[in-house]
MOPAC internal coordinates of N, CA, C and O (Angstrom, degrees):
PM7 1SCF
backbone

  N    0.0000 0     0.00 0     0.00 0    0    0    0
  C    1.4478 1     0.00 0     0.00 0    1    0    0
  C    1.5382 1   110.89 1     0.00 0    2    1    0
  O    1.2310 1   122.32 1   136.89 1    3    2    1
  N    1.2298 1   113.17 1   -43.11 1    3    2    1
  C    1.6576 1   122.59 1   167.13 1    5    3    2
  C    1.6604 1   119.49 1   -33.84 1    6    5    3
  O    1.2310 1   127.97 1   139.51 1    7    6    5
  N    1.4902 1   102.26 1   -40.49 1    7    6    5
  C    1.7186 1   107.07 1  -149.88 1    9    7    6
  C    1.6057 1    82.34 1  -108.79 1   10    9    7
  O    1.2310 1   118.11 1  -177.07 1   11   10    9
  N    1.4044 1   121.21 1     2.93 1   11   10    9
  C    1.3962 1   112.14 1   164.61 1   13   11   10
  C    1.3834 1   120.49 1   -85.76 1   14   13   11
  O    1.2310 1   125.54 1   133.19 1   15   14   13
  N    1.4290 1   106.95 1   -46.81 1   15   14   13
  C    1.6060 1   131.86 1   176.43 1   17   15   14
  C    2.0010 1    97.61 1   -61.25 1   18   17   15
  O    1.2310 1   114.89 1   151.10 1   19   18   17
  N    0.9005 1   127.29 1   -28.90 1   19   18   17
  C    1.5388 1   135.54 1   164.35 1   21   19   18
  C    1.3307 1   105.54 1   -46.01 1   22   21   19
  O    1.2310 1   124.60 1    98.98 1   23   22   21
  N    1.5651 1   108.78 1   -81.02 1   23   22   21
  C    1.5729 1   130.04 1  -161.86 1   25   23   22
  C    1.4562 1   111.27 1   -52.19 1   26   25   23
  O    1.2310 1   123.29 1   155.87 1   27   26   25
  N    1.6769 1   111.29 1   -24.13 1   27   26   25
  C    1.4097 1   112.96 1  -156.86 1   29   27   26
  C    1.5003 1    95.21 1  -106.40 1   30   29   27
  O    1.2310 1   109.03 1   137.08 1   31   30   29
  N    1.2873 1   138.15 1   -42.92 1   31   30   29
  C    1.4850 1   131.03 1   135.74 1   33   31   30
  C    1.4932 1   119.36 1   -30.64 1   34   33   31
  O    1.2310 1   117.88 1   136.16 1   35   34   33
  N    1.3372 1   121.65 1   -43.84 1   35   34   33
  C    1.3344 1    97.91 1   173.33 1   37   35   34
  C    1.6844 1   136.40 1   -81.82 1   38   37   35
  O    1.2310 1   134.29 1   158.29 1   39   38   37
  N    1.7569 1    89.97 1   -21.71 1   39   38   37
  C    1.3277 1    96.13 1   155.56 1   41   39   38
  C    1.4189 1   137.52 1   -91.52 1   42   41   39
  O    1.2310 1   117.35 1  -178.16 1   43   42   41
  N    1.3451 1   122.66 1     1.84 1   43   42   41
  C    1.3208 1   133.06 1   115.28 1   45   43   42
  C    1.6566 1   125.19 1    -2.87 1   46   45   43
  O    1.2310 1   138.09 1    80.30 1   47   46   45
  N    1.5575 1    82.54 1   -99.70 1   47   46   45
  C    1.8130 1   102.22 1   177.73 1   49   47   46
  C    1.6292 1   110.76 1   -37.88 1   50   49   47
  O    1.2310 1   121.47 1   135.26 1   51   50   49
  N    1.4041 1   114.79 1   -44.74 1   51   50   49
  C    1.8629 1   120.63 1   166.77 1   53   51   50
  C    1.2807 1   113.97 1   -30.64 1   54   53   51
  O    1.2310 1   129.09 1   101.50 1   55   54   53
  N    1.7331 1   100.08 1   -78.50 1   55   54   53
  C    1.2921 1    93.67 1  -174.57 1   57   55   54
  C    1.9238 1   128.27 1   -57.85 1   58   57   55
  O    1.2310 1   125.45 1   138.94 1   59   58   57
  N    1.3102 1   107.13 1   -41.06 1   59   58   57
  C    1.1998 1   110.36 1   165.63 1   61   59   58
  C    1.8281 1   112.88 1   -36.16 1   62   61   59
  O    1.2310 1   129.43 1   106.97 1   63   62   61
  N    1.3463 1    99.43 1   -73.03 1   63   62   61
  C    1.5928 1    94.30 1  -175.47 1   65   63   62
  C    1.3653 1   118.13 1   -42.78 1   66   65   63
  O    1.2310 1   123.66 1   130.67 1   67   66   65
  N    1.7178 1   110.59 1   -49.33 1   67   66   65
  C    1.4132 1   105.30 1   177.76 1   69   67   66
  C    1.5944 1   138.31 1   -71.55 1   70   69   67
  O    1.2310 1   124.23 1   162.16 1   71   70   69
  N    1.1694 1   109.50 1   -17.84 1   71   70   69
  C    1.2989 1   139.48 1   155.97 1   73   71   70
  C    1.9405 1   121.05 1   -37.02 1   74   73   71
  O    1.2310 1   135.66 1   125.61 1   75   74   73
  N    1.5203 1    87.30 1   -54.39 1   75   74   73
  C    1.4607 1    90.84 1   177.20 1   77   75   74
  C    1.7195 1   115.43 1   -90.42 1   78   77   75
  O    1.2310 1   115.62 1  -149.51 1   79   78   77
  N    1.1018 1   125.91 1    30.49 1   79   78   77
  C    1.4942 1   121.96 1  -165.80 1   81   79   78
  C    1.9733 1    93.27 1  -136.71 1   82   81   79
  O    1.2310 1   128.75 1   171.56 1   83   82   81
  N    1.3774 1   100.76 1    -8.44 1   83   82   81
  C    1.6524 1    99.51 1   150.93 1   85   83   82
  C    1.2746 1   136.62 1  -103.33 1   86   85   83
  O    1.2310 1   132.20 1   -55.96 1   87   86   85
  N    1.4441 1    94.03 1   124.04 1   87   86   85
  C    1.6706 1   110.57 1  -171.31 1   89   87   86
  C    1.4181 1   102.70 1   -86.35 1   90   89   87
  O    1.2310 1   129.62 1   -44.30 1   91   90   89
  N    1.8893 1    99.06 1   135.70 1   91   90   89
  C    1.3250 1   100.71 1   163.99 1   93   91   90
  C    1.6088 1   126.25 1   -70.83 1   94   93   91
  O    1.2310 1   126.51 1   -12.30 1   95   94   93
  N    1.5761 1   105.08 1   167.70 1   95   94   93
  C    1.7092 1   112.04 1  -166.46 1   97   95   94
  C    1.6926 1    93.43 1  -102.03 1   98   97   95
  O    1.2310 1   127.12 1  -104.72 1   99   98   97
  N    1.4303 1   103.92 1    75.28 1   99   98   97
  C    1.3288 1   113.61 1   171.05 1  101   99   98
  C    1.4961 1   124.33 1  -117.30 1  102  101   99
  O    1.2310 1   108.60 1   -50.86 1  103  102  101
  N    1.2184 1   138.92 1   129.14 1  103  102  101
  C    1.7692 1   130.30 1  -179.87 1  105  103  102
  C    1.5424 1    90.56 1   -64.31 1  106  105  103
  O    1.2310 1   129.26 1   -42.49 1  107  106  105
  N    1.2359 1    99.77 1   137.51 1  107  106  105
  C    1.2687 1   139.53 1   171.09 1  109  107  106
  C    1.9125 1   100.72 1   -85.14 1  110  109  107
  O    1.2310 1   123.02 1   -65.65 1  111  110  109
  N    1.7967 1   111.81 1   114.35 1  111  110  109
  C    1.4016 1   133.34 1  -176.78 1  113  111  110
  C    1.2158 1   103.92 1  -126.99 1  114  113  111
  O    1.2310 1   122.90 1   -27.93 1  115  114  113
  N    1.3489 1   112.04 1   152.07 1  115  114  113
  C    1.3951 1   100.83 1   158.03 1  117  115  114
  C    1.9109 1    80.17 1  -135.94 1  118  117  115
  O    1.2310 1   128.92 1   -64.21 1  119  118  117
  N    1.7253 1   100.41 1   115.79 1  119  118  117
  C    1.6441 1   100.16 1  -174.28 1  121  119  118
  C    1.5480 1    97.36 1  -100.73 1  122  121  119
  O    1.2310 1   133.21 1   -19.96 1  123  122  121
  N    1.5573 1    92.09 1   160.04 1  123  122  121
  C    1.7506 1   109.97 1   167.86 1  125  123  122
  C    1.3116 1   121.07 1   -43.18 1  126  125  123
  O    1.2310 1   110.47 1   -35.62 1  127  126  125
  N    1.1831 1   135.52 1   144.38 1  127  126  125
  C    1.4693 1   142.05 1  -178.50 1  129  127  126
  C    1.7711 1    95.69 1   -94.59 1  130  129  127
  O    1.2310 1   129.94 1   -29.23 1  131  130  129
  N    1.3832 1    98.43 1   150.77 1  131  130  129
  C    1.2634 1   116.33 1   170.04 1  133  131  130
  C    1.9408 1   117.14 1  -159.38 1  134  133  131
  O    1.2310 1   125.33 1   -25.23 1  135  134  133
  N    1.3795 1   107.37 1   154.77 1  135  134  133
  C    1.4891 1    96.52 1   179.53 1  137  135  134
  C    1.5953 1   114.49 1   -90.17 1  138  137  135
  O    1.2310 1   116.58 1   177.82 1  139  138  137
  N    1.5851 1   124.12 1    -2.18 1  139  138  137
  C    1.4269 1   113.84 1  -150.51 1  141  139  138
  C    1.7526 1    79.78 1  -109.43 1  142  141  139
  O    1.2310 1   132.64 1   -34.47 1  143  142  141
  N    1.4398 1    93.20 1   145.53 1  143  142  141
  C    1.7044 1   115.05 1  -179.11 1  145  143  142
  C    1.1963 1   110.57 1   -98.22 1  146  145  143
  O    1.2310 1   104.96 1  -111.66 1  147  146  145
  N    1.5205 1   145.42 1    68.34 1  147  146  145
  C    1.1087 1   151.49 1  -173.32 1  149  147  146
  C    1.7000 1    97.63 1   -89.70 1  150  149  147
  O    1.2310 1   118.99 1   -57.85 1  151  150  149
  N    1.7014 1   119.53 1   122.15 1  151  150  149
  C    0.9637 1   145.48 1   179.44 1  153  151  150
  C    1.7121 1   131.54 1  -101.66 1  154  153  151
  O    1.2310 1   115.43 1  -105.41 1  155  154  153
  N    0.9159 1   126.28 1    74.59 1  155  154  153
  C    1.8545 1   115.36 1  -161.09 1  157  155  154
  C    1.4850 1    92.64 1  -134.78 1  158  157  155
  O    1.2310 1   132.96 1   -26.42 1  159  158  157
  N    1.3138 1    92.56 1   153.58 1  159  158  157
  C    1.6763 1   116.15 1   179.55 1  161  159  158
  C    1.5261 1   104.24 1   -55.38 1  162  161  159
  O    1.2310 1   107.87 1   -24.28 1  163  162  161
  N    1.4210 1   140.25 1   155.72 1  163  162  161
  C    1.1966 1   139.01 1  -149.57 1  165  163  162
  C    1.6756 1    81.80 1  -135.26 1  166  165  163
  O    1.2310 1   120.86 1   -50.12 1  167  166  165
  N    1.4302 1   115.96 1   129.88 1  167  166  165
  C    1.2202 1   120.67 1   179.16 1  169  167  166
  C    2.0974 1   102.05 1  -112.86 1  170  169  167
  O    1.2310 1   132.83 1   133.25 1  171  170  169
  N    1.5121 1    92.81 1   -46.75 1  171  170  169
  C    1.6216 1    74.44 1  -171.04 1  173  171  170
  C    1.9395 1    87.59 1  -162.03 1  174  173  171
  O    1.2310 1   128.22 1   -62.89 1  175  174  173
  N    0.9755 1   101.77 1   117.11 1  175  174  173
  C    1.7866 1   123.09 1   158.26 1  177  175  174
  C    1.0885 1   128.45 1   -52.81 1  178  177  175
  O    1.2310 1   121.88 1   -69.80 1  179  178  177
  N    2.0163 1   114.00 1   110.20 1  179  178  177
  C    1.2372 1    99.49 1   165.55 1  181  179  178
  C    1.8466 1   106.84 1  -140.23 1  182  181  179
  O    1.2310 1   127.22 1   -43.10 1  183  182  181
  N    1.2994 1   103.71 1   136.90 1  183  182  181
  C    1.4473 1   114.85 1  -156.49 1  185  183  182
  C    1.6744 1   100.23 1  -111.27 1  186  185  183
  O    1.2310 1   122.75 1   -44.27 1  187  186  185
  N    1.3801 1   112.33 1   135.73 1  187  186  185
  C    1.5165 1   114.50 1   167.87 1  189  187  186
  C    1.3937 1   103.66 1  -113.02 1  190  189  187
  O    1.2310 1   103.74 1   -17.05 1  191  190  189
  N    1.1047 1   147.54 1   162.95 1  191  190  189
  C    1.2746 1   173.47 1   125.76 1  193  191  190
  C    0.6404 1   152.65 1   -56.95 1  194  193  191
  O    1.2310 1   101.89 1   -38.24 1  195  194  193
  N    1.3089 1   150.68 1   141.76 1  195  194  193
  C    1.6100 1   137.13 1  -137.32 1  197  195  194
  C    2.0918 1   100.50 1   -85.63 1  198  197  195
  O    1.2310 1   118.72 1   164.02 1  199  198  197
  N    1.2702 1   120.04 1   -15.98 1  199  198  197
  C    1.2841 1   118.45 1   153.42 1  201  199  198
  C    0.8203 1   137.64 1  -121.02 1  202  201  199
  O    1.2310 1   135.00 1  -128.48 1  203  202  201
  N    2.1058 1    88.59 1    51.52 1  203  202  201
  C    1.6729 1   110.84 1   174.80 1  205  203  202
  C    1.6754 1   129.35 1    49.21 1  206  205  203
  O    1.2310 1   122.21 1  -172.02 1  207  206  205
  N    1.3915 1   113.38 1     7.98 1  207  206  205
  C    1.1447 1   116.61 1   142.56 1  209  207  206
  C    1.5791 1   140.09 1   -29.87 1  210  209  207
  O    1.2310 1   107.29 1   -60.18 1  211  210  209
  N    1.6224 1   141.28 1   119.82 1  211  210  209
  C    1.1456 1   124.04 1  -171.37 1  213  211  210
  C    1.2032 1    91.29 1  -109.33 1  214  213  211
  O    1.2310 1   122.05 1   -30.01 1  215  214  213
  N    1.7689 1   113.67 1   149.99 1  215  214  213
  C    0.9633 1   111.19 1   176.08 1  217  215  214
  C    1.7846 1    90.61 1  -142.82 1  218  217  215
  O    1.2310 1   126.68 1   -28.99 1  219  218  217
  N    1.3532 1   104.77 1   151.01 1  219  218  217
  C    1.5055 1   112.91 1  -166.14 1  221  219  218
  C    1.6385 1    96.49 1  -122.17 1  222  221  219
  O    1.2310 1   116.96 1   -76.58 1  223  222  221
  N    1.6436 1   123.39 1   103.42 1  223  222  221
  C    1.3703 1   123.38 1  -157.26 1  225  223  222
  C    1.1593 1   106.66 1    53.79 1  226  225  223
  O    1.2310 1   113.18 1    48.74 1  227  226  225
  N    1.5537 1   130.49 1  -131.26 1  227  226  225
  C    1.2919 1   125.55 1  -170.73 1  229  227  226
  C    1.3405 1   117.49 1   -97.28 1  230  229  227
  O    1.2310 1   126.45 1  -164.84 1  231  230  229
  N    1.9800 1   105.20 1    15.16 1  231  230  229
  C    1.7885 1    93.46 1  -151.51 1  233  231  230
  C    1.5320 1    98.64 1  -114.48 1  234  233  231
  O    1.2310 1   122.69 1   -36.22 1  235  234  233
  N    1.6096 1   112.45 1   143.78 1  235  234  233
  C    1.4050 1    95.49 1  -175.79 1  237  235  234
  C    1.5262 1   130.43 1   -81.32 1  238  237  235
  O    1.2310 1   106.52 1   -32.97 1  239  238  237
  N    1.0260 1   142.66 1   147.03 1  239  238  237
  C    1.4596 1   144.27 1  -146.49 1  241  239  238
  C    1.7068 1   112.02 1  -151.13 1  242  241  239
  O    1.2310 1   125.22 1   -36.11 1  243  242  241
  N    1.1443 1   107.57 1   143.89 1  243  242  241
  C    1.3834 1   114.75 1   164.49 1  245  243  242
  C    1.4379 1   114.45 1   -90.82 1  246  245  243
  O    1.2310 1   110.96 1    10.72 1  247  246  245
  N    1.0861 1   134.61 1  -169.28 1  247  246  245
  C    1.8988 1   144.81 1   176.22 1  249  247  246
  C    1.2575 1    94.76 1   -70.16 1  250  249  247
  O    1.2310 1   105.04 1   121.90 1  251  250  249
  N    1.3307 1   145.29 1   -58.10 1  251  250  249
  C    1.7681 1   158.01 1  -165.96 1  253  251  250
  C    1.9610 1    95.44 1   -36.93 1  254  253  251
  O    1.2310 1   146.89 1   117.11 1  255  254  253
  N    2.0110 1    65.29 1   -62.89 1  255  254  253
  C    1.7739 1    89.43 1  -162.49 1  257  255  254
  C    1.3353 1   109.18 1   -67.33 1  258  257  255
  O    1.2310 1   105.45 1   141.00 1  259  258  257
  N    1.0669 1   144.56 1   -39.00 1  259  258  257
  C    1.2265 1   141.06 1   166.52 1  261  259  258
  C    1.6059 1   135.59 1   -41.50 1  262  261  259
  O    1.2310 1   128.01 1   147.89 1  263  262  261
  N    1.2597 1   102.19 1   -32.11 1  263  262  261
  C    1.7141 1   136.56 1  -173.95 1  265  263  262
  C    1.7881 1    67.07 1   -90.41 1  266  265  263
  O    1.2310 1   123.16 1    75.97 1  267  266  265
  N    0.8768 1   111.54 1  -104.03 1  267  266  265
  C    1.7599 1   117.42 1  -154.93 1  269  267  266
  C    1.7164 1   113.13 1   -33.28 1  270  269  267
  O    1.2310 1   117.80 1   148.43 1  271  270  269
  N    1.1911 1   121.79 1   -31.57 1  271  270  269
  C    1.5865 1   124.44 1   167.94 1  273  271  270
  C    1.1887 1   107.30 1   -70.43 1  274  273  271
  O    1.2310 1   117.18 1   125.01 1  275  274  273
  N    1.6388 1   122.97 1   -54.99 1  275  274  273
  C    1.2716 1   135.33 1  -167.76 1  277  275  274
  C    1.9571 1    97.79 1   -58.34 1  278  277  275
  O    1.2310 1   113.32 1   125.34 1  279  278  277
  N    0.9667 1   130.24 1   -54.66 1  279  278  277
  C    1.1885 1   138.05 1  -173.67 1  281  279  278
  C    1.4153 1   118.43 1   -47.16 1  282  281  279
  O    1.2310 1   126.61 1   148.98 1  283  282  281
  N    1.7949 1   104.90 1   -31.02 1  283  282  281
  C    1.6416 1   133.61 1  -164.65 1  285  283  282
  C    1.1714 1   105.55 1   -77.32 1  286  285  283
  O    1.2310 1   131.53 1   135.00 1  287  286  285
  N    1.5805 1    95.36 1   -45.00 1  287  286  285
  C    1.7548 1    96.05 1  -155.38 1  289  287  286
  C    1.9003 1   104.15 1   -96.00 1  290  289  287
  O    1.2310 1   121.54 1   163.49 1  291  290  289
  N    1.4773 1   114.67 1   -16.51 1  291  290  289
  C    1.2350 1   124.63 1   161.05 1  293  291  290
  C    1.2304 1   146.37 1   -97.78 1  294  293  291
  O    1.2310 1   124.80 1  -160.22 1  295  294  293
  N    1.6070 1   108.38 1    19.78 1  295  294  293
  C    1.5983 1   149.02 1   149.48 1  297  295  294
  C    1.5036 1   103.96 1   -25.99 1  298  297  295
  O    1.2310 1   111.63 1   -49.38 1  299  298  297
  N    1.1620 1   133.38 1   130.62 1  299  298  297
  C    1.4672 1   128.76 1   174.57 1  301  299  298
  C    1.6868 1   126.29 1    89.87 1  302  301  299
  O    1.2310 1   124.27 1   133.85 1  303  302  301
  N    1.6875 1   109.41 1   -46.15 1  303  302  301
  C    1.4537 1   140.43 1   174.99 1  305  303  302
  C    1.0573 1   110.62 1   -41.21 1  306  305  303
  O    1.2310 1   105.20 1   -58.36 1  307  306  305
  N    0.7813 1   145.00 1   121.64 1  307  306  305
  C    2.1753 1   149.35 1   178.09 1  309  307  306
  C    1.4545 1    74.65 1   -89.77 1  310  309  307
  O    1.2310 1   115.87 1    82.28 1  311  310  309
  N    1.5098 1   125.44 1   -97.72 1  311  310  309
  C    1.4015 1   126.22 1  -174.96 1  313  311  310
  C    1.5965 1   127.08 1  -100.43 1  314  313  311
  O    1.2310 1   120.34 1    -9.43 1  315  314  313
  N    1.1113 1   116.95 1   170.57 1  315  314  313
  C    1.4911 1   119.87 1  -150.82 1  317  315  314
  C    1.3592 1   100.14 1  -168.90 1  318  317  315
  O    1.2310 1   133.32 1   -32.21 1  319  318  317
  N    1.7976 1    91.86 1   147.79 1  319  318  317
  C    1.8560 1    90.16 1   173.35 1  321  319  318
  C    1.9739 1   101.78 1  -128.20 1  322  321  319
  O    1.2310 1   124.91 1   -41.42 1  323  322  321
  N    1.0545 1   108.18 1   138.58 1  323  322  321
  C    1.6379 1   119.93 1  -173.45 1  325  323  322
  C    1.2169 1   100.76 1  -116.12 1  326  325  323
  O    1.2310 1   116.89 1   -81.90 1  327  326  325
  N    1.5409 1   123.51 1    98.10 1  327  326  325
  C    1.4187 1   144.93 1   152.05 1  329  327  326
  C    1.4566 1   111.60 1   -43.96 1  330  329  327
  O    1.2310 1   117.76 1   -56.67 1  331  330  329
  N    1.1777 1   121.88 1   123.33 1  331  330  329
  C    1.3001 1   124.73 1  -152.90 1  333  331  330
  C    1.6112 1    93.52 1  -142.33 1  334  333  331
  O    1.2310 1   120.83 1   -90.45 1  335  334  333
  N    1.5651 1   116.02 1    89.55 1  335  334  333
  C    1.1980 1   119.92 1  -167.46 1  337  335  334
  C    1.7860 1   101.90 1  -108.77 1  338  337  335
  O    1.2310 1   107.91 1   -98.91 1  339  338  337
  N    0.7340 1   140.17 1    81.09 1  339  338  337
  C    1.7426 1   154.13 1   150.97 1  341  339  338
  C    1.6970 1   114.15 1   -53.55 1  342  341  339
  O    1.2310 1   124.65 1   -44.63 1  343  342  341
  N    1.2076 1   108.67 1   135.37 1  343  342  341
  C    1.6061 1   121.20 1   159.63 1  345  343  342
  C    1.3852 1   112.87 1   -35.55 1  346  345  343
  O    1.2310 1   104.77 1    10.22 1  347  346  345
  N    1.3949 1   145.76 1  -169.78 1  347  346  345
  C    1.0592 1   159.60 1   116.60 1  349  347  346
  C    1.7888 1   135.30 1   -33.53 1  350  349  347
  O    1.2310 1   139.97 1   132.11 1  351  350  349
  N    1.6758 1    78.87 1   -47.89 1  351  350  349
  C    1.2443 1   114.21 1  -173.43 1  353  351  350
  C    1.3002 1   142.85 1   -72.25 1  354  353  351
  O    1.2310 1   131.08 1   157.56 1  355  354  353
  N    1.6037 1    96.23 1   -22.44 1  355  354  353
  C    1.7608 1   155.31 1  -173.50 1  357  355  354
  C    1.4136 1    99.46 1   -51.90 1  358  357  355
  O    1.2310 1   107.81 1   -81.90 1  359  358  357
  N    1.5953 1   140.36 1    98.10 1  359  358  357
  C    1.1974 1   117.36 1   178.71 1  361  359  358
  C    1.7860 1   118.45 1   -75.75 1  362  361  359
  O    1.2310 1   123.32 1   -45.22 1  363  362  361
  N    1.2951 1   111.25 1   134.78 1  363  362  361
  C    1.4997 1   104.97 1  -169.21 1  365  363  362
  C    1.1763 1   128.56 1   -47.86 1  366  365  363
  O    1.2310 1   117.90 1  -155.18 1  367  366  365
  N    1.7263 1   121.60 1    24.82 1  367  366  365
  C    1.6999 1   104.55 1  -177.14 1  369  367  366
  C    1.3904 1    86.58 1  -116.87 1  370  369  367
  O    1.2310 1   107.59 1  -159.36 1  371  370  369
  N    1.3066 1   140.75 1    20.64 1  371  370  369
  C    1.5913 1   147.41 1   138.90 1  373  371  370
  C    1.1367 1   118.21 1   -83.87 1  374  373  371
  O    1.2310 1   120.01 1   168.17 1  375  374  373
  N    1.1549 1   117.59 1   -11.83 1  375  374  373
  C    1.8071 1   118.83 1   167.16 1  377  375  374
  C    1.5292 1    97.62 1   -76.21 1  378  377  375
  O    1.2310 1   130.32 1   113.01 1  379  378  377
  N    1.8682 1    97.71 1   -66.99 1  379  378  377
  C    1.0853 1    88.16 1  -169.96 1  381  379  378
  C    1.5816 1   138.67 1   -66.98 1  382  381  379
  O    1.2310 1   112.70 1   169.19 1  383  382  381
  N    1.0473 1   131.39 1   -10.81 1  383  382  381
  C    1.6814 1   154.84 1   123.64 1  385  383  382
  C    1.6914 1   113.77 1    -2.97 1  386  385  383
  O    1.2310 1   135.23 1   129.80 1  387  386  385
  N    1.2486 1    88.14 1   -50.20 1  387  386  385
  C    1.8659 1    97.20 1  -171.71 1  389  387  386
  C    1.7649 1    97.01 1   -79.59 1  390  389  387
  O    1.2310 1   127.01 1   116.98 1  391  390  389
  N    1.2157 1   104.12 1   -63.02 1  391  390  389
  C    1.6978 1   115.70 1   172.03 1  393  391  390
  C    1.6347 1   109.40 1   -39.82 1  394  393  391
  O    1.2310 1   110.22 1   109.77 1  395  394  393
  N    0.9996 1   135.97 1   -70.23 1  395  394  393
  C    1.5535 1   134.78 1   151.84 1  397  395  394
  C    1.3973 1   123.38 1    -1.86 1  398  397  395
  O    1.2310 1   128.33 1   108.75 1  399  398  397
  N    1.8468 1   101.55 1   -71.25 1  399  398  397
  C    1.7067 1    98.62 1   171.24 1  401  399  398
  C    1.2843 1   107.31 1   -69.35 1  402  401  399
  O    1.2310 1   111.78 1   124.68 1  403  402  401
  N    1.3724 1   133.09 1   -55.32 1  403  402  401
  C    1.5999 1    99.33 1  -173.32 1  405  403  402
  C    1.4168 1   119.54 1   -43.00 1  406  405  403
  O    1.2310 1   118.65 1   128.13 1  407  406  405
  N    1.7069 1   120.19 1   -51.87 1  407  406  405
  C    1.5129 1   104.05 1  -155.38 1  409  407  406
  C    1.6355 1   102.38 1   -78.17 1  410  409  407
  O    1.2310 1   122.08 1   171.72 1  411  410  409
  N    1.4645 1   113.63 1    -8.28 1  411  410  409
  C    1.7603 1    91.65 1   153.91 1  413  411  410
  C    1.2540 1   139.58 1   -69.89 1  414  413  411
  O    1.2310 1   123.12 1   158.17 1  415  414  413
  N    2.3227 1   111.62 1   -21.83 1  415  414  413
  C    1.1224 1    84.93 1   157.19 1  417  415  414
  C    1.7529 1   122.42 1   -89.02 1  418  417  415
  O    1.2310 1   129.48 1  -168.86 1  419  418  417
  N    1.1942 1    99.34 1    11.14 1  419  418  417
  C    1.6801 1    97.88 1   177.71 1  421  419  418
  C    1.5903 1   107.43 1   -64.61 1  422  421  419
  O    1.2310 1   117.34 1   151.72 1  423  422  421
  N    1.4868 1   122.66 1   -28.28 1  423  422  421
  C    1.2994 1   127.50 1  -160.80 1  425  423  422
  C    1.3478 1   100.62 1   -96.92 1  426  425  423
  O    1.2310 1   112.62 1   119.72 1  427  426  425
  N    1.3528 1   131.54 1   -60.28 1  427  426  425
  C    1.4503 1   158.41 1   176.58 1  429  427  426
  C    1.8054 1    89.69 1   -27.64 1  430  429  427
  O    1.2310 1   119.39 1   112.61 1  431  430  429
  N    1.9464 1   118.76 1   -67.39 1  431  430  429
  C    1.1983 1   107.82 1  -143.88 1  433  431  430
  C    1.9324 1    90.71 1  -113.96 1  434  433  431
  O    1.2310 1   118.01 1  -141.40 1  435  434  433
  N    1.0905 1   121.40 1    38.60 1  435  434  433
  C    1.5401 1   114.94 1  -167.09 1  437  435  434
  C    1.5766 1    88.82 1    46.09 1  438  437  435
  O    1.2310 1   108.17 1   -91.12 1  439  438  437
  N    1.1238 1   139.71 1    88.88 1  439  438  437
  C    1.5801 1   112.33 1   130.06 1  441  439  438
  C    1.3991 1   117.05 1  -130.43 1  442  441  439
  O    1.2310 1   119.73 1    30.17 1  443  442  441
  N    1.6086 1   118.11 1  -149.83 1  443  442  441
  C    1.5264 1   114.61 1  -168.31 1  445  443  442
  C    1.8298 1    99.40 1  -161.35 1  446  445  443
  O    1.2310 1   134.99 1  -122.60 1  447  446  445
  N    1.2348 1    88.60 1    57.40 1  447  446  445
  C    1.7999 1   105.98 1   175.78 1  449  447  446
  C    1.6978 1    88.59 1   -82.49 1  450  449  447
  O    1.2310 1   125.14 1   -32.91 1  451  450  449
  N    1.5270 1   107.74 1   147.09 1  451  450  449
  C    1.6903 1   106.13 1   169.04 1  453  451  450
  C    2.0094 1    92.29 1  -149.70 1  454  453  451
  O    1.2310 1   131.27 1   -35.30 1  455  454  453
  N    1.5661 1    95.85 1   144.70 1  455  454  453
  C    1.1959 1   125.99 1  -159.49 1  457  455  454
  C    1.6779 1    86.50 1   -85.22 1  458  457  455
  O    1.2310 1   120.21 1   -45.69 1  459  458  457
  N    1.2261 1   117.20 1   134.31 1  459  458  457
  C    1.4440 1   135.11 1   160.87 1  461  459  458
  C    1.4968 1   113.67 1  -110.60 1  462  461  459
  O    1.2310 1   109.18 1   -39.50 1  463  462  461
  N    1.7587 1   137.87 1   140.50 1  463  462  461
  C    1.1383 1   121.33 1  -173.95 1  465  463  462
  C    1.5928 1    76.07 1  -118.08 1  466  465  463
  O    1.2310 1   128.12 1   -29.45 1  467  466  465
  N    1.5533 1   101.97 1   150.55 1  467  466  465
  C    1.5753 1   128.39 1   175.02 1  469  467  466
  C    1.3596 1   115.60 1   -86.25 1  470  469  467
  O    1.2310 1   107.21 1   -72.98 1  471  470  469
  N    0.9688 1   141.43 1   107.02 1  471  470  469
  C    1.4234 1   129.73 1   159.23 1  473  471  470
  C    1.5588 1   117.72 1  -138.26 1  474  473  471
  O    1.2310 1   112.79 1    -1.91 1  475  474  473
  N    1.3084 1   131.22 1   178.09 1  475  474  473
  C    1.3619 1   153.15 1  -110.11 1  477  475  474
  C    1.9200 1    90.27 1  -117.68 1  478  477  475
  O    1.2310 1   122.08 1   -29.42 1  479  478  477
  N    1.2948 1   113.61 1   150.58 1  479  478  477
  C    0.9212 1   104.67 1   165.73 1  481  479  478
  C    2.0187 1   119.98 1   -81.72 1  482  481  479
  O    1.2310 1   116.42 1   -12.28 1  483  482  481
  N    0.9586 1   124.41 1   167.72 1  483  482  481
  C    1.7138 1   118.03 1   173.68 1  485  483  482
  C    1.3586 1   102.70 1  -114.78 1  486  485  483
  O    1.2310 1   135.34 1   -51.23 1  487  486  485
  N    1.6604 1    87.92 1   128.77 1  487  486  485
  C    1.3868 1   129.28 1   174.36 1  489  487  486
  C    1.4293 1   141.41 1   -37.04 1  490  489  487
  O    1.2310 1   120.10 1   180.00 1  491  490  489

């Protein structure tokens, strides 16, 4: 019973070790700090990158494609909120770019999706 209570601690300790040596499949941001705590249901993710890359959830996308995913995944939605997570670095006419296609499809389909920007708390 001893050398059982062993094996199962040691395979324990395994998974632990191995556990921590997987990295999540997340874009790497470093977002703007701000003090105001704005809270809303998260409908659908879209992240730019410090070489302005768009990415719509995890997938990469151009402006076309974005409008056309964005449209996919907010099919049905009267309202919606679009997490709008950008670099730091991001010059604002790629914010504003992303903000654009939504409120065209806000205009395009009657709806009332509104763009939230993500950032960091300050230090």
């Amino acid at each position: 019973m001893i050398s059982m209570s062993d094996l199962v601690f040691l395979l324990l300790i395994f998974f632990m070790l191995t556990s921590t040596l997987v990295a999540p499949s997340a874009i790497n941001l470093l977002l703007p700090s701000s003090d105001s705590r704005t809270m809303a249901p998260r409908t659908v993710n879209v992240h730019i990158n410090e070489e302005r890359q768009l990415f719509l959830e995890d997938q990469p996308v151009d402006i076309d494609g974005l409008q056309e995913g964005l449209i996919a995944i907010l099919e049905g939605q009267q309202e919606g909120t679009v997490v709008l997570r950008a670099d730091h670095s991001v010059p604002v006419q790629h914010i504003v770019n992303v903000i654009d296609v939504v409120e065209h499809i806000n205009s395009r389909y009657q709806l009332k999706h509104r763009v939230i920007l993500a950032t960091q708390p300050r230090r």
